[in-house]
C-alpha positions as CSV (number, residue, x, y, z in Angstrom):
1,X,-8.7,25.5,12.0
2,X,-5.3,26.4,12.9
3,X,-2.0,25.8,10.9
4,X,-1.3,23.5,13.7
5,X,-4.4,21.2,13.8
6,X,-5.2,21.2,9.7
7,X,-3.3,17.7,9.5
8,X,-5.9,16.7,11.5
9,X,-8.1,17.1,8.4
10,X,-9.3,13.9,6.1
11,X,-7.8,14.1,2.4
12,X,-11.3,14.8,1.2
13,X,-11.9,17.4,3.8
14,X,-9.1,19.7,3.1
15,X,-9.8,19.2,-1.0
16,X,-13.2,20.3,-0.3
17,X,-11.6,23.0,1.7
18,X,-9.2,24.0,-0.9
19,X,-11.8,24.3,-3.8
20,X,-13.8,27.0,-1.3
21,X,-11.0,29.0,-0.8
22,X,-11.0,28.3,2.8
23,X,-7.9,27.0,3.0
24,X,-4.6,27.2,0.5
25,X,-2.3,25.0,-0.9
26,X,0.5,26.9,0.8
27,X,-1.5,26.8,4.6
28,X,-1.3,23.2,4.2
29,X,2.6,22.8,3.2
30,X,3.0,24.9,6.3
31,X,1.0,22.6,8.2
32,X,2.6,19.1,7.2
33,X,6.1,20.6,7.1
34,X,5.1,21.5,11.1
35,X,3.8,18.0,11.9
36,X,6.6,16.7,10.2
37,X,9.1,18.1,12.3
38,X,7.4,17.4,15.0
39,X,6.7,13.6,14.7
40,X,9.9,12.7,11.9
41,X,12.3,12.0,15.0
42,X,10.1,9.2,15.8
43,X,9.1,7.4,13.1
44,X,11.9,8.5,10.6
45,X,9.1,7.6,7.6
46,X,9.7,10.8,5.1
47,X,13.6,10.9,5.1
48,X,13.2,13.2,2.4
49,X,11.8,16.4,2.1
50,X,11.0,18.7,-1.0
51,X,9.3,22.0,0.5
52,X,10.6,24.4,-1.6
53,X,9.3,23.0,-5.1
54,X,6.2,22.1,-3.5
55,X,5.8,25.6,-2.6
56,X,6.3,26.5,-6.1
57,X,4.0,23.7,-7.4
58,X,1.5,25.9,-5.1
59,X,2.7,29.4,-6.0
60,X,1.7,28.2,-9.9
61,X,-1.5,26.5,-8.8
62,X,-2.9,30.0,-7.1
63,X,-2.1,31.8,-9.8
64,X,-4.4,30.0,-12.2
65,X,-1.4,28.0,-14.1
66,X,-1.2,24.3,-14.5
67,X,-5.1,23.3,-13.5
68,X,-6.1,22.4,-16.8
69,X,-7.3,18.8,-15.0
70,X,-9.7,20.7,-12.6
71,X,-12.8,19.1,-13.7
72,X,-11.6,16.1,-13.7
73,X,-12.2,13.3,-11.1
74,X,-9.3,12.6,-8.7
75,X,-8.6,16.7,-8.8
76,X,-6.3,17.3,-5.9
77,X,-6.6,21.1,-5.6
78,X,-3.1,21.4,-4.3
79,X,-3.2,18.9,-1.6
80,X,0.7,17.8,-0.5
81,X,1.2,13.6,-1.0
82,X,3.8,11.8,-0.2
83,X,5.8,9.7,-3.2
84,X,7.2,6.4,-2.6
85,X,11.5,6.6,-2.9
86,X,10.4,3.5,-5.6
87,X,9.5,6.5,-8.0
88,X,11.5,9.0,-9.4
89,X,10.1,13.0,-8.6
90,X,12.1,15.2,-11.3
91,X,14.4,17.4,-8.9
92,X,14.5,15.6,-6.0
93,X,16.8,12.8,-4.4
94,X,15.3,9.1,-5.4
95,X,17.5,6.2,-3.8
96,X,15.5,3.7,-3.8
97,X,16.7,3.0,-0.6
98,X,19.7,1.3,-2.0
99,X,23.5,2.8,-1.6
100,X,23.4,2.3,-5.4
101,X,21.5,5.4,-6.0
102,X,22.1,7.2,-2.9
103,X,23.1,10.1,-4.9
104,X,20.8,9.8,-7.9
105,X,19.0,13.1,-8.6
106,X,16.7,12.2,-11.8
107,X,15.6,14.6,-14.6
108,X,12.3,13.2,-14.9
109,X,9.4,12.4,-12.8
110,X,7.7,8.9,-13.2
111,X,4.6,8.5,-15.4
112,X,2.6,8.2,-12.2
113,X,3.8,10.8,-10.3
114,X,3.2,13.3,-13.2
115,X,-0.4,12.0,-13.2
116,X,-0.7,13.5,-9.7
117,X,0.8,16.6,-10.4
118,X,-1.2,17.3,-13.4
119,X,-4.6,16.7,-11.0
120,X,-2.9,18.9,-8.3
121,X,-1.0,17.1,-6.8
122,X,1.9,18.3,-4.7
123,X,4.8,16.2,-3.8
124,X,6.1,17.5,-0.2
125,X,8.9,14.4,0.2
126,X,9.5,10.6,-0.5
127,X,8.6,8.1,1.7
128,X,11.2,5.2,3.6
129,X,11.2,2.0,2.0
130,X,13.3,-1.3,2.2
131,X,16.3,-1.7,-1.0
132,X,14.5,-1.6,-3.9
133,X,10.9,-2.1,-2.3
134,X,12.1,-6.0,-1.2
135,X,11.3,-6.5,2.3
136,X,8.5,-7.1,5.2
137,X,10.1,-4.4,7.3
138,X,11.4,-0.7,6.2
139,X,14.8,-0.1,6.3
140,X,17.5,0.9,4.4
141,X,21.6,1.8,4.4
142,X,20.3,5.2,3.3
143,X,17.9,6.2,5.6
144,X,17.8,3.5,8.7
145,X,14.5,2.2,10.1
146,X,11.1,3.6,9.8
147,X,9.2,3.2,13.1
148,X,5.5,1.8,13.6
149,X,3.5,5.1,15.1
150,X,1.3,3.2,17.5
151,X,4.5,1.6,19.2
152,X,7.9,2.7,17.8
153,X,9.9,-0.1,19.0
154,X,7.6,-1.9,16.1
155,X,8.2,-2.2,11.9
156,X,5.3,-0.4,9.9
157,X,6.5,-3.4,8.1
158,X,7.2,-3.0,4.1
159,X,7.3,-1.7,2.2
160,X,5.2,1.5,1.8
161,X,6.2,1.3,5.4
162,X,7.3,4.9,5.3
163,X,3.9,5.9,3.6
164,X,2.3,3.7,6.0
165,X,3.7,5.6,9.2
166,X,3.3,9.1,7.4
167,X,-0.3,8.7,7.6
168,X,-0.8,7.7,11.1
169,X,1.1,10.0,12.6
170,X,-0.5,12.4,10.3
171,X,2.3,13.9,7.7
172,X,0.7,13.4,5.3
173,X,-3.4,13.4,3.8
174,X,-2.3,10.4,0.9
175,X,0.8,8.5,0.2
176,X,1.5,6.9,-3.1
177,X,2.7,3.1,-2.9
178,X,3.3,0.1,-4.7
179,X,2.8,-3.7,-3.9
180,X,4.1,-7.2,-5.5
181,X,3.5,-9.2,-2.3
182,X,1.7,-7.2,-0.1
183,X,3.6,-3.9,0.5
184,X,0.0,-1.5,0.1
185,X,-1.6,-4.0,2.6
186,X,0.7,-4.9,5.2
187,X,1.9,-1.5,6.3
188,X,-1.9,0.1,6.1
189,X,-2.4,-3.0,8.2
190,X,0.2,-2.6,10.6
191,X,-0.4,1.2,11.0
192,X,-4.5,1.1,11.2
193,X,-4.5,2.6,8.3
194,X,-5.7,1.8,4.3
195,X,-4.2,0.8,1.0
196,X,-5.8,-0.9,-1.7
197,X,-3.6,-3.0,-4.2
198,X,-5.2,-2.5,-7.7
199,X,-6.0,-4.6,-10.9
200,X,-3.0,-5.1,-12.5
201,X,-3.4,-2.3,-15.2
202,X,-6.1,0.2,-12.9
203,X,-2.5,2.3,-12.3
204,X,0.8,3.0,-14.9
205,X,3.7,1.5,-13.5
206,X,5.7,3.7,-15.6
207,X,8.9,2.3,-17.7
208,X,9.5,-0.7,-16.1
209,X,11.6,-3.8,-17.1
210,X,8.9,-6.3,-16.3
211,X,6.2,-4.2,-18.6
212,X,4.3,-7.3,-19.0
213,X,3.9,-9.0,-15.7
214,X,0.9,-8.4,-13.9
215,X,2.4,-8.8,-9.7
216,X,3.5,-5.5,-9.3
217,X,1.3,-2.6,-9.1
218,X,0.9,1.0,-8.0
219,X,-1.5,2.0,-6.0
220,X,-3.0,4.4,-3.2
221,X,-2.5,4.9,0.5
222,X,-4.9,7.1,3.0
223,X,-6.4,7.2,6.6
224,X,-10.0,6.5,5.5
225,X,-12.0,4.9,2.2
226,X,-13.0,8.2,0.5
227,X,-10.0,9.3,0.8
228,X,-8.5,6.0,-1.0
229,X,-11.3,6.6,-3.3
230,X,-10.2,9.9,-4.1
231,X,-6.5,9.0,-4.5
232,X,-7.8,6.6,-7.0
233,X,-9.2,8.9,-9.5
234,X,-6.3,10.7,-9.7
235,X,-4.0,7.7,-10.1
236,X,-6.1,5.4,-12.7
237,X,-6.7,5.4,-16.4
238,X,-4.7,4.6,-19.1
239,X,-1.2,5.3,-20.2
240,X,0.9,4.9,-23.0
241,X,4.1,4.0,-20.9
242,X,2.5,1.1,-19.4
243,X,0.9,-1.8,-22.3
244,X,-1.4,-2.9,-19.4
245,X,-3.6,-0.3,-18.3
246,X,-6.7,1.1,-19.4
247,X,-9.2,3.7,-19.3
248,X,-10.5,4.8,-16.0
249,X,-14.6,4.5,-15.7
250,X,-16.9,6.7,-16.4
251,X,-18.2,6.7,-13.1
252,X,-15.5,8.1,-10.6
253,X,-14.6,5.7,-7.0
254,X,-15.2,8.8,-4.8
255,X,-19.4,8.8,-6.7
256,X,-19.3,4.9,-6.2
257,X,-17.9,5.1,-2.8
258,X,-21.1,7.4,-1.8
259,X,-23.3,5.5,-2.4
260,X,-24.5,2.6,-0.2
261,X,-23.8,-0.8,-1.8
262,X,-26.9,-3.7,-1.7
263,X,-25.4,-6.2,1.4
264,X,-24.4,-9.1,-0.7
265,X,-22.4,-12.5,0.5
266,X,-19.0,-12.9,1.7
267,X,-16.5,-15.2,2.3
268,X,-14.4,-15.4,5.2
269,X,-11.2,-17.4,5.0
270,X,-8.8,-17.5,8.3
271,X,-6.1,-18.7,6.1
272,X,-4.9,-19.7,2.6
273,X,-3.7,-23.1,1.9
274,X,-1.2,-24.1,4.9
275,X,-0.2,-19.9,5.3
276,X,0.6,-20.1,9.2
277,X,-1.6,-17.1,10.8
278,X,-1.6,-15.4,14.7
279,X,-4.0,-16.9,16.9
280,X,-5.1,-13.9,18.2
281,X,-5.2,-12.5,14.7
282,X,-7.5,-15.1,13.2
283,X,-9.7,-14.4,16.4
284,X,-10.1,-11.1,16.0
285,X,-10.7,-11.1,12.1
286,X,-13.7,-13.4,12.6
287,X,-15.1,-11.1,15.5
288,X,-14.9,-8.5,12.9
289,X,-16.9,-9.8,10.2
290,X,-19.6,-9.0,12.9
291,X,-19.9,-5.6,11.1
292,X,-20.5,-7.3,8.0
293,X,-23.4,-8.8,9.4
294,X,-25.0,-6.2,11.2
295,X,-24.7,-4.0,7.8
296,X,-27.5,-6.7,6.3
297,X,-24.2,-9.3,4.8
298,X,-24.4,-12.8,4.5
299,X,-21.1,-14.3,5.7
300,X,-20.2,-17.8,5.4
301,X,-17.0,-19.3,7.0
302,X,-15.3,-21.3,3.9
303,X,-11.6,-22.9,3.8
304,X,-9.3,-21.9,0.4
305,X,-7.1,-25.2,0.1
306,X,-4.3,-23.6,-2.7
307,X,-1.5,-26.1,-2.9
308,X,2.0,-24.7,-3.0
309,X,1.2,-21.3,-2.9
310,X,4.5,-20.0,-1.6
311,X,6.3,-22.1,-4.2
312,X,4.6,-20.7,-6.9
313,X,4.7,-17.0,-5.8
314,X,8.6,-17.2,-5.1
315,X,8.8,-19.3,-8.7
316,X,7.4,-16.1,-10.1
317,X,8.5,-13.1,-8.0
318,X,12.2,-14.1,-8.2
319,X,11.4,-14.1,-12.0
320,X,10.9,-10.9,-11.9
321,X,14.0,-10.0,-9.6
322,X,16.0,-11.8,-12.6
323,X,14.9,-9.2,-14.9
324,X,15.2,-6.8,-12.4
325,X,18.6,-7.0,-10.7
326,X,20.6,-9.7,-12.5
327,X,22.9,-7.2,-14.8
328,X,22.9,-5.3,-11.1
329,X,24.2,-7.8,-9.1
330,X,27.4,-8.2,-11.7
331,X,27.8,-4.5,-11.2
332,X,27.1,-3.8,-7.6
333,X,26.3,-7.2,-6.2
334,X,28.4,-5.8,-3.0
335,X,26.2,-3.0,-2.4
336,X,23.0,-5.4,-2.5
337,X,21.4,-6.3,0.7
338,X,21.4,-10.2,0.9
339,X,17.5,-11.0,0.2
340,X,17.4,-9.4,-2.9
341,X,20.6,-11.5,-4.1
342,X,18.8,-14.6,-2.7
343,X,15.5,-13.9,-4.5
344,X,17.7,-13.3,-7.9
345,X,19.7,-16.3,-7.5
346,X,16.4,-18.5,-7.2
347,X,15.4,-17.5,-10.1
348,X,18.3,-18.0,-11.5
349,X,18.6,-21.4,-10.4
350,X,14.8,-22.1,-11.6
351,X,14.5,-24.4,-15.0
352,X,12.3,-23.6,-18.2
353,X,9.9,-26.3,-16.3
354,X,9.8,-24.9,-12.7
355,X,8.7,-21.6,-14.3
356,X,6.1,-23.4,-16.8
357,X,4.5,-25.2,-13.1
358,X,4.2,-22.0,-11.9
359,X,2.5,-20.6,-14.3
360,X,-0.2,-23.7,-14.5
361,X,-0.3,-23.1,-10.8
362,X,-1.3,-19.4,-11.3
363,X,-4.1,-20.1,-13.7
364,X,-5.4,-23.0,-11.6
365,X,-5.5,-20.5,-8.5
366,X,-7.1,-18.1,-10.7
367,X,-9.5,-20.0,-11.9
368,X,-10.3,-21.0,-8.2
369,X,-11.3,-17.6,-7.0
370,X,-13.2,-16.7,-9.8
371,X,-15.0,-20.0,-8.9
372,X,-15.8,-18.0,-5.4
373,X,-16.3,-15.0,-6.9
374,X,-19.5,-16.5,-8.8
375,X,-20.9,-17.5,-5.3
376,X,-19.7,-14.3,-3.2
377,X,-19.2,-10.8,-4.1
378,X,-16.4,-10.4,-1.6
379,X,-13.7,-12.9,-0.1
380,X,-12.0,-11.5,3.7
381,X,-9.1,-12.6,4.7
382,X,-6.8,-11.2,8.0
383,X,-4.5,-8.2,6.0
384,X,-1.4,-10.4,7.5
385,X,-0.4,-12.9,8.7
386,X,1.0,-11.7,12.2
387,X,0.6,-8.4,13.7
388,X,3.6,-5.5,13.9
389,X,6.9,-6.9,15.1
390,X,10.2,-5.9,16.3
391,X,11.4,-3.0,14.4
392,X,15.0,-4.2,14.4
393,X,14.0,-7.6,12.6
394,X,13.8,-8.2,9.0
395,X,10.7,-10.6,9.9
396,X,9.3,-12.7,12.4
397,X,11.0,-15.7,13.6
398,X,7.9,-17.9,13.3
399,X,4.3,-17.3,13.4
400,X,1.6,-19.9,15.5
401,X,4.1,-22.1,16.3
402,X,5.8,-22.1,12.7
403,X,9.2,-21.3,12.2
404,X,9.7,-19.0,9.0
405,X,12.4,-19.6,6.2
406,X,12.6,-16.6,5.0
407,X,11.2,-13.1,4.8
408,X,8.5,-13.8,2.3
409,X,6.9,-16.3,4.3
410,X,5.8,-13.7,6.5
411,X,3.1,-12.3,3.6
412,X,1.9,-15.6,2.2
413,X,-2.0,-14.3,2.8
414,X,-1.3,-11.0,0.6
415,X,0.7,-12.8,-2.2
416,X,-2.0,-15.7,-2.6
417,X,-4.2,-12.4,-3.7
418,X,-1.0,-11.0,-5.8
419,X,-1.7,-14.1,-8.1
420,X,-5.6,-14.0,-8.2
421,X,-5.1,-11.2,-9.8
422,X,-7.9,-9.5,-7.8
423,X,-7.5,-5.9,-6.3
424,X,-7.6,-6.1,-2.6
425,X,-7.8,-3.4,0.3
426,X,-6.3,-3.6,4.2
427,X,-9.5,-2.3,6.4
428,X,-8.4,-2.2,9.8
429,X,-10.6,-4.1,12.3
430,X,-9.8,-3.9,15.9
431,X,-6.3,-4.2,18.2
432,X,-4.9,-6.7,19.9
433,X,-4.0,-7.3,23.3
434,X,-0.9,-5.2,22.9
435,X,-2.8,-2.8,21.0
436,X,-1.3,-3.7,17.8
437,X,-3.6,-2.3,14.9
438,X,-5.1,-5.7,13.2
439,X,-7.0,-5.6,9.8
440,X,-9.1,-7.8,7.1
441,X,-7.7,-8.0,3.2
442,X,-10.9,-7.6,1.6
443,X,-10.8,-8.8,-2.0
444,X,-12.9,-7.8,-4.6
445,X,-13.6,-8.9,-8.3
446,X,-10.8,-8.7,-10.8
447,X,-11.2,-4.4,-12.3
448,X,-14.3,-4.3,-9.4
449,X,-12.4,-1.7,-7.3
450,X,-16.0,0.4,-7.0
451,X,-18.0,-2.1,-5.0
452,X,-15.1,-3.0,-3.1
453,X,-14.2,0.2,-2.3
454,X,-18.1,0.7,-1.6
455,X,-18.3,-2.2,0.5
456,X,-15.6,-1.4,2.5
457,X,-17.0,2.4,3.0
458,X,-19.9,1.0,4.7
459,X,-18.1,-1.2,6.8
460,X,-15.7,1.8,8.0
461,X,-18.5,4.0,8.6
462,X,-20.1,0.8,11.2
463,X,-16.8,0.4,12.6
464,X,-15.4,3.8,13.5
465,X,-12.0,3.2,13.5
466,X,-10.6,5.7,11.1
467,X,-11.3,7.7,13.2
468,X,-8.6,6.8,15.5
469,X,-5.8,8.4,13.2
470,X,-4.1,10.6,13.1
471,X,-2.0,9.9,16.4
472,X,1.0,11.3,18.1
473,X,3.8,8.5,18.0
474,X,3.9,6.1,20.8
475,X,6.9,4.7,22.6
476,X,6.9,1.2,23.6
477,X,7.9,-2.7,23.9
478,X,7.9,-5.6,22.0
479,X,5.7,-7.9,22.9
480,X,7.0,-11.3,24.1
481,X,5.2,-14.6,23.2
């Protein structure tokens, strides 16, 4: 292959490559910093660019130095990723996509992203995202609007939207992410892509404020299930920083993912609770558990009736944005885009008792999918609840027929699974009549991320569709209802 087509590689593929000898870490800089200039003007989705240290990173990896993690799973062999602008990368400009920290240059690299490196790893830029990760669509006063590959007058939505984009236009072989509500799932949805959210404790999540609070996690992002797989080995086991995690298996995600799982049963729900949902969208999400059947799965059609699941996610999230963001809103509550101050002033606003409800609400939920999970071994869902929209709104006015309140209500499907505690991965399914990428949240047991991923392996393979990414970025319309 040419420095000019090896984008066009799979994640595993050029690893495999780069442990031959074929290929070198420094052939493949050159190769994403050429697709990146390329493609960037259209998608603006890695705003940040760190070439020079990467090619040291690579320099140092050639010459024998830092590979002490070689044998281990998840080794990366000098493969460039992509870091979320969530995480800091020691050197290099993290904003956070918030004027706050447009500036900020940190010392030190997050817990996770020194994972990476240590299993060769190397960071090539950071990836768009909305102000501090809050938002169904990525942008930012920093960096502007990431645009959707597949039609750039659409959102990649948020908000690993920039990692998201990266992938399908090809950028990038893996992007690291994070989710609370859906931000893995709904841009690897939007972008016919995949990105699996975690257990809570699978990935560190570094020094963070809300150390004990199982919503947010960090996870991986990639065009197809090995590579997902792969991205996970390097990214899980345990870490001091974080109280939560815990030791990676013993059998690595890329040997489980080779190996054909035994068809089991599934659940397929179109919705959860009163979550409104795309017509079109349910449609094709049932047509695709078609695959599931021909691969020798049982499916069975079953309803999930949560009560107030939006209450009880918002009761909790804005919790969290409390501990995050209060002391920041009295010190830069003008630089603060206005859902983040709305989100902190709920929970601000929330008494000892609405938080205690919330919390009986989470276990009860809990304790309902673990019911299903004794009867199936995986639950579907649609990966959102509408397809990509316009790239200049924050979210949809209303979805089926249902006018929406706020930009949260746009991911209800994704943070009913947030709260289950479950780890969950967007597996795209099919287009819609726009060609809009559409996909299934498949959710797996709590810490089961090796059948899922396996299960989701075999469906790919069936299905065909990764095979559809990379793509050159496509210019269109928004489509009118």
């Amino acid at each position: 292959m040419t420095t000019t087509t090896l984008y066009q590689l799979t994640a595993v593929e050029a690893v495999t490559k780069l442990r031959a000898g074929d290929i070198s870490p420094l052939e493949l800089i050159d190769a994403a910093e050429a697709r990146i200039r390329a493609v960037e003007p259209d998608i603006n989705a890695l705003p940040t660019l760190c070439l020079d240290r990467a090619r040291a990173h690579a320099r140092r990896l050639m010459a024998g130095q830092d590979r002490e993690a070689e044998d281990e799973p998840g080794w990366l062999a000098g493969l460039p990723v992509a870091i979320k602008d969530l995480a800091d990368v020691a050197g290099v400009r993290t904003t956070h996509g918030s004027p706050i920290f447009t500036d900020h240059v940190p010392d030190a690299s997050h817990p996770l992203v020194q994972r990476i490196e240590r299993k060769g790893g190397i960071v090539i830029g950071k990836s768009n995202t909305p102000e501090f990760g809050a938002g169904g669509s990525t942008f930012n006063e920093v960096f502007g609007k990431t645009h959707n590959p597949w039609n750039t007058a659409l959102t990649p939505a948020g908000s690993t939207g920039g990692g998201a984009a990266a992938l399908a236009a090809g950028e990038i072989w893996l992007a690291h992410g994070s989710d609370h509500g859906g931000s893995l799932r709904r841009p690897a949805t939007y972008c016919s892509v995949v990105g699996l959210r975690p257990s809570p404790g699978r990935v560190t999540r570094g020094l963070v404020n809300t150390m004990f609070s199982p919503l947010s996690v960090q996870g991986p992002m990639a065009r197809n299930v090995p590579d997902l797989a792969l991205f996970l080995d390097t990214m899980a086991g345990f870490c001091p920083a974080d109280p939560l995690t815990f030791d990676a298996p013993e059998t690595s995600f890329s040997a489980a993912v080779a190996q054909a799982p035994r068809p089991g049963r599934v659940a397929y729900a179109p919705t959860i609770g009163q979550s409104p949902v795309d017509r079109e969208t349910r449609e094709l999400c049932r047509a695709g558990m078609g695959i599931f059947e021909d691969l020798g799965w049982t499916v069975e059609d079953i309803s999930i009736d949560i009560a107030a699941v939006e209450e009880t996610f918002l009761a909790l999230r804005s919790q969290q944005f409390v501990i995050d963001r209060e002391l920041q809103l009295q010190s830069h509550g003008n630089q603060i885009k206005a859902d983040i101050i709305w989100n902190t002033e709920l929970g601000l606003a929330q008494s000892t008792s609405d938080l205690a409800r919330a919390e009986r609400a989470r276990a009860d939920l809990y304790r309902h999918f673990m019911a299903l999970f004794a009867d199936y071994d995986l639950i579907v869902t649609p990966g959102a609840n509408t397809p990509a929209f316009d790239v200049n709104l924050r979210h949809p006015d209303a979805i089926d027929g249902v006018k929406l309140e706020h930009y949260m209500a746009a991911s209800t499907l994704t943070a009913a699974i947030t709260l289950s505690a479950a780890p969950a991965l967007s597996l795209p399914c099919g287009f819609d009549q726009y060609g809009r990428p559409v996909g299934l949240q498949v959710v797996g047991r709590p810490r089961g991320e090796a059948a899922l991923l396996a299960a989701c392996a075999q469906y790919e393979g069936k299905s065909g569709l990764s095979a559809r990414v990379p793509i050159d970025p496509r210019e269109g319309t928004v489509p009118q209802p």
